[in-house]
ZAMI-100510 format. One record per atom (N, C-alpha, C): residue number from 0; residue in one letter; chain; atom name; x, y, z. Coordinates in nm, 3 decimals. Layout:
REM ZAMI-100510
resi_resn_chain_name_u_v_w
NUM_A_A_CA_X_Y_Z
...
END
This chain:
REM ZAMI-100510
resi_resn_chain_name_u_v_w
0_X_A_N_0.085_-0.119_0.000
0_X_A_CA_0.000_0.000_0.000
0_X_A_C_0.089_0.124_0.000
1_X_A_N_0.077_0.221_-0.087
1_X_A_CA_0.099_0.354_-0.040
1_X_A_C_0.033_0.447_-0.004
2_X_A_N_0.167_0.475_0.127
2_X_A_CA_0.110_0.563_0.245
2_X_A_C_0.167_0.726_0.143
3_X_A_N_0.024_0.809_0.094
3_X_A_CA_0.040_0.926_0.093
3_X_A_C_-0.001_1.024_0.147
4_X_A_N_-0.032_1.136_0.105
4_X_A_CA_-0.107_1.246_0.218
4_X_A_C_-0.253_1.210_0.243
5_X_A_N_-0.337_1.174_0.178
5_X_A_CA_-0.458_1.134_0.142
5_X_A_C_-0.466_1.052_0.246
6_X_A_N_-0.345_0.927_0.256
6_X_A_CA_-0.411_0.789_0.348
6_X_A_C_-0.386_0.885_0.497
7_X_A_N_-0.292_0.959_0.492
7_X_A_CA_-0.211_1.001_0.635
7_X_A_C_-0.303_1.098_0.669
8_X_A_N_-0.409_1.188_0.630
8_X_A_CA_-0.520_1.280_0.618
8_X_A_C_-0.613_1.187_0.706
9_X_A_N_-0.689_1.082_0.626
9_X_A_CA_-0.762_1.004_0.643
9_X_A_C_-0.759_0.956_0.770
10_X_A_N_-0.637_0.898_0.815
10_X_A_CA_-0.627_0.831_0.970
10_X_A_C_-0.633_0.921_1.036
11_X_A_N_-0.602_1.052_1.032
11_X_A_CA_-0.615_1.157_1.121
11_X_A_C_-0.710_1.219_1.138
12_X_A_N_-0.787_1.203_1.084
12_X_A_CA_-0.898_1.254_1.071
12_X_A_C_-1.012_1.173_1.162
13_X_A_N_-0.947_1.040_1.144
13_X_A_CA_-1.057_0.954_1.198
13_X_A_C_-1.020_0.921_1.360
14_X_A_N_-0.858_0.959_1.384
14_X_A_CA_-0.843_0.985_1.503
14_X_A_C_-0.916_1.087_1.594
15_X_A_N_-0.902_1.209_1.535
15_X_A_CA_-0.942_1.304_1.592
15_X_A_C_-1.075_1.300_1.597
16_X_A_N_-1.134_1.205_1.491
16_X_A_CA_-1.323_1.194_1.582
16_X_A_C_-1.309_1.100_1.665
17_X_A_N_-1.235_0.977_1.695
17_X_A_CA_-1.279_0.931_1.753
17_X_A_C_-1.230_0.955_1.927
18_X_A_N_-1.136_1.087_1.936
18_X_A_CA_-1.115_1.154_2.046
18_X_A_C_-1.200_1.224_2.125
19_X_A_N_-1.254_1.279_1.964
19_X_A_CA_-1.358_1.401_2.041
19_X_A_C_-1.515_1.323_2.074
20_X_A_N_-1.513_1.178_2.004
20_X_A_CA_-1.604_1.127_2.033
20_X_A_C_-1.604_1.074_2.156
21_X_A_N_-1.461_1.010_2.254
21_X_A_CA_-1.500_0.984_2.391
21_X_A_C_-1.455_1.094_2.450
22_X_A_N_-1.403_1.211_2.415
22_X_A_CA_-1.395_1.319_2.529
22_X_A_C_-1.575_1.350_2.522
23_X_A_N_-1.650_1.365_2.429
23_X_A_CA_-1.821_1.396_2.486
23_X_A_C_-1.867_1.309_2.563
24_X_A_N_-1.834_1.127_2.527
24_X_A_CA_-1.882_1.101_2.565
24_X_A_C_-1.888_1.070_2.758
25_X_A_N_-1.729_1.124_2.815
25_X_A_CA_-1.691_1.131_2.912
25_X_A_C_-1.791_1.239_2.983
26_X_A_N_-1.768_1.362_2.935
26_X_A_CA_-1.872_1.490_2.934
26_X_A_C_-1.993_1.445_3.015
27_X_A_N_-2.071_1.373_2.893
27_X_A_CA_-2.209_1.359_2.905
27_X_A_C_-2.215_1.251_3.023
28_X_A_N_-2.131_1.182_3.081
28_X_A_CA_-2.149_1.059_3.208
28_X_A_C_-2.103_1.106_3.276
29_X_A_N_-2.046_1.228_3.303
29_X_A_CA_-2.024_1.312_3.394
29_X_A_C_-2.119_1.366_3.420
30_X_A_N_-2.183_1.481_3.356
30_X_A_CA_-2.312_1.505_3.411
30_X_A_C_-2.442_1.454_3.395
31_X_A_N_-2.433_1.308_3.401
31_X_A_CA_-2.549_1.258_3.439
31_X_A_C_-2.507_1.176_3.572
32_X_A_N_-2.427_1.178_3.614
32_X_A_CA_-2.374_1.159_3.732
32_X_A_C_-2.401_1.287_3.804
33_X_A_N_-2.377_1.399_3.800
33_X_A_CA_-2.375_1.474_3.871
33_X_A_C_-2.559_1.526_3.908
34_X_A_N_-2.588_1.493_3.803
34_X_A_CA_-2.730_1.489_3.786
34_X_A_C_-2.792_1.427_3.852
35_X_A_N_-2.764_1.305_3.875
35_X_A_CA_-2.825_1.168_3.966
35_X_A_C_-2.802_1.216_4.102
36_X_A_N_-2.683_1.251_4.162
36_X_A_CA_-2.618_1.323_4.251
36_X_A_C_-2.720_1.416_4.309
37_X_A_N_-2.707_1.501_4.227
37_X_A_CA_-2.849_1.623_4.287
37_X_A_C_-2.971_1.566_4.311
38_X_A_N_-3.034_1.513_4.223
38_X_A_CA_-3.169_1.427_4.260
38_X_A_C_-3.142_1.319_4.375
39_X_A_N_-3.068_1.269_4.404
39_X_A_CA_-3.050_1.172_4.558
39_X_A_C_-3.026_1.280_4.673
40_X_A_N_-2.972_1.412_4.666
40_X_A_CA_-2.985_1.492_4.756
40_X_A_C_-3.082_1.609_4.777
41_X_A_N_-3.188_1.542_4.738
41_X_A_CA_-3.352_1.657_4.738
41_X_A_C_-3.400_1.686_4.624
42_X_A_N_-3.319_1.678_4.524
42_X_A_CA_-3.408_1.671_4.388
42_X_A_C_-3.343_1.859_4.317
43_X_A_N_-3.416_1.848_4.227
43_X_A_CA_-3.410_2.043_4.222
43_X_A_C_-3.518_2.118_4.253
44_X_A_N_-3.520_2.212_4.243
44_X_A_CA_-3.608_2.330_4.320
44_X_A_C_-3.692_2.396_4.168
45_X_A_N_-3.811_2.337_4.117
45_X_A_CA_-3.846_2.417_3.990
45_X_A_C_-4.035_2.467_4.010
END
């Protein structure tokens, strides 16, 4: 196979989603943790 800019583009590309895909998905289980958190200590005030 040749490795050119195209293939070396390509993997990088698919790195960098699949970074930003578990940095959200870290995000989002974070605050539903923190979420759960509040509701076990009285809930919210609405």
């Amino acid at each position: 196979m040749h490795f050119d800019a195209v293939f070396w583009g390509a993997i990088v590309s698919v790195a960098i989603a699949v970074v930003i895909f578990v940095f959200l998905a870290f995000k989002v289980v974070k605050l539903m943790n923190e979420d759960a958190a509040r509701h076990k200590a009285g809930g919210e005030q609405s």
